[in-house]
VEXVEX-374526 format. One record per residue (C-alpha): residue number from 1; z, y, x. Coordinates in steps of 0.25 Angstrom, whole numbers. Layout:
N
(NUM; (Z; Y; X))
...
//
This chain:
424
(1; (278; 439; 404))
(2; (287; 429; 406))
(3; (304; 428; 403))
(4; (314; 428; 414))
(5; (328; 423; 412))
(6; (340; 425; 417))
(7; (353; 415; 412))
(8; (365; 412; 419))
(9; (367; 397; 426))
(10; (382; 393; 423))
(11; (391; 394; 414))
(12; (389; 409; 411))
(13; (395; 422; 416))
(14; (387; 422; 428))
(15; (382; 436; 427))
(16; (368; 438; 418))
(17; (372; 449; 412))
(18; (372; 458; 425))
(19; (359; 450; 429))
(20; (352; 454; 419))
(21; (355; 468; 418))
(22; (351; 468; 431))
(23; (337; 463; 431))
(24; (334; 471; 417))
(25; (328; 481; 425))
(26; (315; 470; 426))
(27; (315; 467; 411))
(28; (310; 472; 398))
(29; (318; 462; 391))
(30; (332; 455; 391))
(31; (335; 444; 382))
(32; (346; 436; 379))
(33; (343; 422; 375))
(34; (354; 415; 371))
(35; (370; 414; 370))
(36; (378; 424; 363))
(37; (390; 434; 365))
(38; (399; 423; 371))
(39; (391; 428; 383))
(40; (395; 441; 391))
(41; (385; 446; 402))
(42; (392; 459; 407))
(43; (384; 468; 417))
(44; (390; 480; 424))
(45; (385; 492; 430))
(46; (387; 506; 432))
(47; (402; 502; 432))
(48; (402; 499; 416))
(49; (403; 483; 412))
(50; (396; 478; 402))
(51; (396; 465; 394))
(52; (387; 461; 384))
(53; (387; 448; 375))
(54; (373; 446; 367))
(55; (365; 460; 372))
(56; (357; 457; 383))
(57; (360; 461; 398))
(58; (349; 470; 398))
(59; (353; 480; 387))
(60; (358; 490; 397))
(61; (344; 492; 402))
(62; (335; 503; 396))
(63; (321; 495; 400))
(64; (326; 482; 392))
(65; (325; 476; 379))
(66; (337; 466; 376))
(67; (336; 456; 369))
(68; (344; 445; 361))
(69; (335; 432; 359))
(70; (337; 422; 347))
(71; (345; 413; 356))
(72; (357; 423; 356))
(73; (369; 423; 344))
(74; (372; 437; 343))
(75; (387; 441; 337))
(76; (385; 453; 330))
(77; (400; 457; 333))
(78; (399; 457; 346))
(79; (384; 461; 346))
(80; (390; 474; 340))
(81; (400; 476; 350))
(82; (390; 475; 362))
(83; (382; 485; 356))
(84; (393; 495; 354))
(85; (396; 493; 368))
(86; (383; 497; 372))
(87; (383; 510; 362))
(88; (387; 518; 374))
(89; (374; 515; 382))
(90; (366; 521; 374))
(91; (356; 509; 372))
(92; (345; 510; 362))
(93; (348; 496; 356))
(94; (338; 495; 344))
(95; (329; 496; 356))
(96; (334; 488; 368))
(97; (341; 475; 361))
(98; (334; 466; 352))
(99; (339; 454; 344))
(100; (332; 441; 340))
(101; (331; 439; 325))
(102; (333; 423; 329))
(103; (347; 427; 336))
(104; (359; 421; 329))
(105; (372; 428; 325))
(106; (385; 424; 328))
(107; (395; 425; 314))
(108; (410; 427; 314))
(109; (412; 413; 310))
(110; (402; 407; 321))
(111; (412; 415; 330))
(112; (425; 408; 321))
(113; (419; 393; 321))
(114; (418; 396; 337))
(115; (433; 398; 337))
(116; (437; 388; 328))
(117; (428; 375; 333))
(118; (433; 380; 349))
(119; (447; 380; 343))
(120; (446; 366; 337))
(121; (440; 362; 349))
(122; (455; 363; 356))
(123; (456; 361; 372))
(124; (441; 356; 371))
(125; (435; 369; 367))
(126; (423; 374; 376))
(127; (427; 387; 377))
(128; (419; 396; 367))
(129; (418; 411; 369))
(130; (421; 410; 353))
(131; (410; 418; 350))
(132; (405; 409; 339))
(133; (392; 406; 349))
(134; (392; 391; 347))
(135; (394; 392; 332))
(136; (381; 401; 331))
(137; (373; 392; 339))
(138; (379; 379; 330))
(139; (372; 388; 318))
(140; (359; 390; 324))
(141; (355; 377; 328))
(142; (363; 371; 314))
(143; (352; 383; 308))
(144; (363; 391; 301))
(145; (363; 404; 310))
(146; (361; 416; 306))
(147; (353; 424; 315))
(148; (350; 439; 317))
(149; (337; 440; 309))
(150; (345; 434; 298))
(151; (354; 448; 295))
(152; (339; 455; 294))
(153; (339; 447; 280))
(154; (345; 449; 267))
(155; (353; 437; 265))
(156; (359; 436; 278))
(157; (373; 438; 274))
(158; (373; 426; 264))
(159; (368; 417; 277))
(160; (380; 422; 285))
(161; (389; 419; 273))
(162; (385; 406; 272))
(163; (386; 402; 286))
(164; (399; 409; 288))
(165; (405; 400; 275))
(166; (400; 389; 283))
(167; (407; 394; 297))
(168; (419; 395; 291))
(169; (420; 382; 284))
(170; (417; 376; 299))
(171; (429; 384; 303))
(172; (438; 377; 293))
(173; (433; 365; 300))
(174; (437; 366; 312))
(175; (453; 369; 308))
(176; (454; 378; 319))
(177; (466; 389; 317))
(178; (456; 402; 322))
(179; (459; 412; 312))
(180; (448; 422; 308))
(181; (446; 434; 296))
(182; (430; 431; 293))
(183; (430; 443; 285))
(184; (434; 453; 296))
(185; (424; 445; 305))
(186; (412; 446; 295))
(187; (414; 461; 295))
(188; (411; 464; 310))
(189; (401; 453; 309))
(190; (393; 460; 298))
(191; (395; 474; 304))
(192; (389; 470; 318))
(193; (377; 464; 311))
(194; (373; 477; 305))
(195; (374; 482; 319))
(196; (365; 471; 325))
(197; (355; 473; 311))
(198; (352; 486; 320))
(199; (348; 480; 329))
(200; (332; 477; 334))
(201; (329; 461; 329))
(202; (316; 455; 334))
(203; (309; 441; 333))
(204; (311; 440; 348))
(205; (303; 428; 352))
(206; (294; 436; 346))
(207; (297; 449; 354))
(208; (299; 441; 368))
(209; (285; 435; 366))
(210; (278; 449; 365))
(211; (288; 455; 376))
(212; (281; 444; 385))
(213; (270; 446; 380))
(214; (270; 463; 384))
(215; (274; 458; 398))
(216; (289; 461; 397))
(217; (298; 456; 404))
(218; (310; 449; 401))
(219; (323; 443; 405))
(220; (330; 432; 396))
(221; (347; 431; 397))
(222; (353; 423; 396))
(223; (369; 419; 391))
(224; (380; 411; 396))
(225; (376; 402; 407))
(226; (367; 389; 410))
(227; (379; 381; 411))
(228; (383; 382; 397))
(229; (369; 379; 390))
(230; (372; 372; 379))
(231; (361; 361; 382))
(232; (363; 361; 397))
(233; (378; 368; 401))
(234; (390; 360; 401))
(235; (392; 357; 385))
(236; (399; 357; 378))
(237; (405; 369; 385))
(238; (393; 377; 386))
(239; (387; 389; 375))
(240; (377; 385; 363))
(241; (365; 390; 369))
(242; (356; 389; 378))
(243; (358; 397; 390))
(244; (348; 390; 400))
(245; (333; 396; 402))
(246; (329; 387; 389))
(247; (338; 397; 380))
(248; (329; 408; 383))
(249; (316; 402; 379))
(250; (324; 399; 364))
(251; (333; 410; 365))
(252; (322; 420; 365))
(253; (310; 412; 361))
(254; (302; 413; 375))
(255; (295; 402; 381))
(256; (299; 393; 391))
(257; (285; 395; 399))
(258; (289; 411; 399))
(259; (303; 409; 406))
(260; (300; 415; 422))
(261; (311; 418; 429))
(262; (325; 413; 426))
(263; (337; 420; 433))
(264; (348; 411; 435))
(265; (361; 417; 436))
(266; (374; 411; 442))
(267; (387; 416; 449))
(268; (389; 413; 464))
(269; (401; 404; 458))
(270; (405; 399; 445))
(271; (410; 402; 432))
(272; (415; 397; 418))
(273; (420; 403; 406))
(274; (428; 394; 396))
(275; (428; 377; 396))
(276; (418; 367; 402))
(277; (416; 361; 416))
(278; (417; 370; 428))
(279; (416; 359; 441))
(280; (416; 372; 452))
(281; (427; 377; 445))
(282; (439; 383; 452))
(283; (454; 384; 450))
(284; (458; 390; 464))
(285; (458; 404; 472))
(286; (444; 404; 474))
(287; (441; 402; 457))
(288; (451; 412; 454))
(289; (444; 424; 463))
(290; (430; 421; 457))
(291; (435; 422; 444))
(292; (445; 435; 448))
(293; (435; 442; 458))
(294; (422; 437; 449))
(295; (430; 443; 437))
(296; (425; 430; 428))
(297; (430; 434; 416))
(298; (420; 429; 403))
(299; (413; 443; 398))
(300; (414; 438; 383))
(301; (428; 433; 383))
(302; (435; 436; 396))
(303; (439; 423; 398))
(304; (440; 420; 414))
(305; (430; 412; 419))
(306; (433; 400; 427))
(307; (426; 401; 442))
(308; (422; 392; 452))
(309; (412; 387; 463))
(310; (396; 390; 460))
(311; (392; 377; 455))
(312; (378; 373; 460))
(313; (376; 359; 453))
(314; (377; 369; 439))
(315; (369; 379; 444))
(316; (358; 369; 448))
(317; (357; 364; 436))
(318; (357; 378; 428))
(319; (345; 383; 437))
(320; (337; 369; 436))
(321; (339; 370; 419))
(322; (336; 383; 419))
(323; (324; 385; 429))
(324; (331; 397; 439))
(325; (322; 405; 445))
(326; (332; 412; 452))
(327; (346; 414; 454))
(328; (355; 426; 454))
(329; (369; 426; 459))
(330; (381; 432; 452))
(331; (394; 436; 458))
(332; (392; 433; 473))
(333; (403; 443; 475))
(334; (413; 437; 468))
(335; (414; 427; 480))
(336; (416; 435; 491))
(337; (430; 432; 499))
(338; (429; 418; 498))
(339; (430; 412; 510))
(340; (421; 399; 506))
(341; (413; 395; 494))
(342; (409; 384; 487))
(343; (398; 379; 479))
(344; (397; 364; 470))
(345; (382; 358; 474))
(346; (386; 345; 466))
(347; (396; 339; 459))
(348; (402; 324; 461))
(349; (400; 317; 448))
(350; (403; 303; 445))
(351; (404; 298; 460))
(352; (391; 305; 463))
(353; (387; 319; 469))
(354; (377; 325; 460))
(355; (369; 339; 460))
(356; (366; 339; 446))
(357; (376; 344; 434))
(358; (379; 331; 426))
(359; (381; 330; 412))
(360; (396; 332; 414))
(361; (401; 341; 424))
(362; (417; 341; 420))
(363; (427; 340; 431))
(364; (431; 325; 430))
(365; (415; 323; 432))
(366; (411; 332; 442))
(367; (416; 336; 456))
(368; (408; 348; 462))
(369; (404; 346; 477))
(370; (404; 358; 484))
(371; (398; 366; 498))
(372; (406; 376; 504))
(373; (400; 391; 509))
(374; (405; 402; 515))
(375; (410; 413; 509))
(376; (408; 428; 510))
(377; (419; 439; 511))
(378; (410; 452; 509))
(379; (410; 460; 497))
(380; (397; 459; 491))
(381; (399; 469; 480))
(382; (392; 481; 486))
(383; (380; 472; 493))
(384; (367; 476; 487))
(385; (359; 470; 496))
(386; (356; 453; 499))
(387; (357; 459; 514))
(388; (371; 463; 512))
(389; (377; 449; 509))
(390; (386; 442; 518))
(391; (379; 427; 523))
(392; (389; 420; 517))
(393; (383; 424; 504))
(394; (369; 422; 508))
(395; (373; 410; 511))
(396; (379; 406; 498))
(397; (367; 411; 491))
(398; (357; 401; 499))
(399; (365; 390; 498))
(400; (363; 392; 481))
(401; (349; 395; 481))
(402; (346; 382; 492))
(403; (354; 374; 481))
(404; (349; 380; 468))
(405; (335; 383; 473))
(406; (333; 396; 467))
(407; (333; 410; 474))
(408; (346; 418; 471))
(409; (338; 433; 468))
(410; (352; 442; 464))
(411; (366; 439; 468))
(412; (376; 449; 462))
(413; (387; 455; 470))
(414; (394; 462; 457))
(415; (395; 465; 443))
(416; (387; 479; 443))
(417; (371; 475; 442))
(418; (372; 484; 455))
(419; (377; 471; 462))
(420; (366; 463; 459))
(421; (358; 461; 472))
(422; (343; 453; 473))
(423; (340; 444; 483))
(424; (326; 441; 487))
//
């Protein structure tokens, strides 16, 4: 039985979460593959919002297993906290979420190196949700991460001291004024892991291989967004993992030969949380009612997302690296009342027009080139049907799949997974 995958296609925030809670219904098993709780997919539904940072989309579902691949850093901390959260739901958790023994954890000083190299870094800082993700990265490829099947063994607690000592030599390091009480930080740290020791590990390359096996079916999310891979998004200011198709084969140890469908999710304009290149980017009327109407606010750290035009040379270049099969559409209503709208289909770039996304797409490089559509007054919040929406729309929607080449099977109308309609 082969793997579907469902990852976002720019920089993030584009709406997996309620995607994937969506299609869980057609799943035996949700896993997440990479990335860590610098990510927040929220769903909603039956008027309650939810957000969740490391536990899979699906966890909501009775018929689904969740869970988190050896490509995720898990925080105990905040791993606890989501857990509290869902205390109320009555889900059997032993059960329904299992973590990967190969999964690396996140420690108090991963999250104060994080803080203190940004701050060194001055106005040239990329923006870090300071979660202490690019420091827990650092240590697994550097080979010095501890990792959850790690706290199943006695000497556990003598690895974490020596690579705390380590950490906090680093922070003296870097001179930055961030102040901290390590022993405060240690205790909620220690705490939360016995909580997550309660929890079901598994060798889950192991358990994947013998799921597909048993014909079960699975769907691989992903985190963050194609744009910010750290191989092929807009470095530096991208994430430290990978968070194109490729991270699912070695966030979960699948093979590439098994990956079928992959799901390619993207917002009918665009977003961008923290620093980096943005060429669609707008500073007008038109950029502050997507941000105000789309309520882009960032689910981890409610910072306001920076909004502009739906940028097709990126998007492009996210579905050719990652092998879309198809595409799903979120926020479609967030642009009705304009009265016109615009989408780049390439950029000017060192006296040239190209359709390609070069090695460096900062503003005094790159110039996007745009086509105008029409656009729609209609509400489509309370459409539930492809029938019910205005031409203009369908219009938009055939202009992306002739330039992308890849059908466009859901557009979303609204944050409730009610508001989810399929196209054939």
């Amino acid at each position: 039985m082969a793997v579907d995958l469902l990852l976002g296609l720019q920089w993030g925030d584009e709406g997996k979460g309620k995607i994937v809670d969506v299609l869980t219904q057609n799943y035996d098993i949700i896993a997440r593959f990479q990335g860590g709780p610098n990510a927040g997919h929220t769903l909603e539904f039956d008027g309650i919002k939810h957000v969740l940072h490391t536990i899979p989309s699906g966890i909501f579902h009775e018929s689904a297993i969740n869970l988190v691949g050896n490509g995720v850093v898990i925080d105990p901390v905040i791993f606890k906290k989501e857990l509290d959260n869902l205390e109320k739901f009555n889900i059997d958790i032993k059960q329904k979420l299992l973590i990967s023994r190969k999964a690396h954890l996140i420690l108090p000083t991963h999250r104060l190196l994080d803080a203190a190299s940004e701050a060194s870094k001055g106005k040239a800082k990329i923006g870090s949700t300071l979660k202490g993700i690019g420091p827990t990265y650092m240590d697994k490829t550097g080979r010095n991460g501890i990792r959850v099947g790690d706290i199943e063994m006695d000497d556990w607690k003598e690895k974490y001291r020596a690579l705390a000592n380590k950490h906090e030599a680093m922070i003296s390091f870097y001179k930055a004024e961030i102040e901290y009480d390590l022993q405060e930080l240690e205790g909620e740290f220690f705490e939360a892991v016995e909580v997550l020791k309660q929890l079901t590990f598994i060798d889950s390359e192991e358990y994947l291989h013998q799921a597909q096996k048993d014909g079960k079916k699975i769907l691989a999310e992903g985190a963050q967004g194609s744009l910010l891979d750290i191989d092929f998004g807009t470095y530096p200011y991208v994430t430290s993992s990978n968070t194109t198709a490729a991270g699912a084969c070695t966030g979960l140890g699948v093979a590439p030969n098994k990956i079928k469908d992959v799901f390619g999710i993207f917002k009918a304009y665009a977003t961008r949380v923290g620093s980096g290149p943005f060429p669609t980017e707008l500073f007008d009327s038109y950029g502050e009612t997507m941000g105000r109407v789309g309520n882009e606010f960032g689910a981890t750290t409610g910072r306001p997302r920076r909004c502009g035009w739906l940028d097709l040379v990126a998007l492009k270049y996210a579905v050719h690296v990652n092998g879309v099969t198809q595409l799903m559409m979120m926020k479609g209503d967030v642009l009705s009342g304009f009265d016109m709208l615009k989408v780049c289909t390439a950029y000017k770039y060192k006296g040239e027009t190209i359709q390609h996304l070069p090695y460096n797409i900062e503003s005094e490089n790159v110039t996007p080139v745009y086509s105008e559509l029409k656009g729609w007054k209609e509400d489509l919040t309370k459409m539930t049907d492809a029938s019910q929406f205005p031409q203009e729309l369908n219009d938009y929607i055939a202009f992306l799949e002739k330039e992308l080449e890849v059908p466009i099977t859901i557009v979303s109308v609204g944050p409730d997974r009610t508001q989810t309609i399929h196209r054939s």
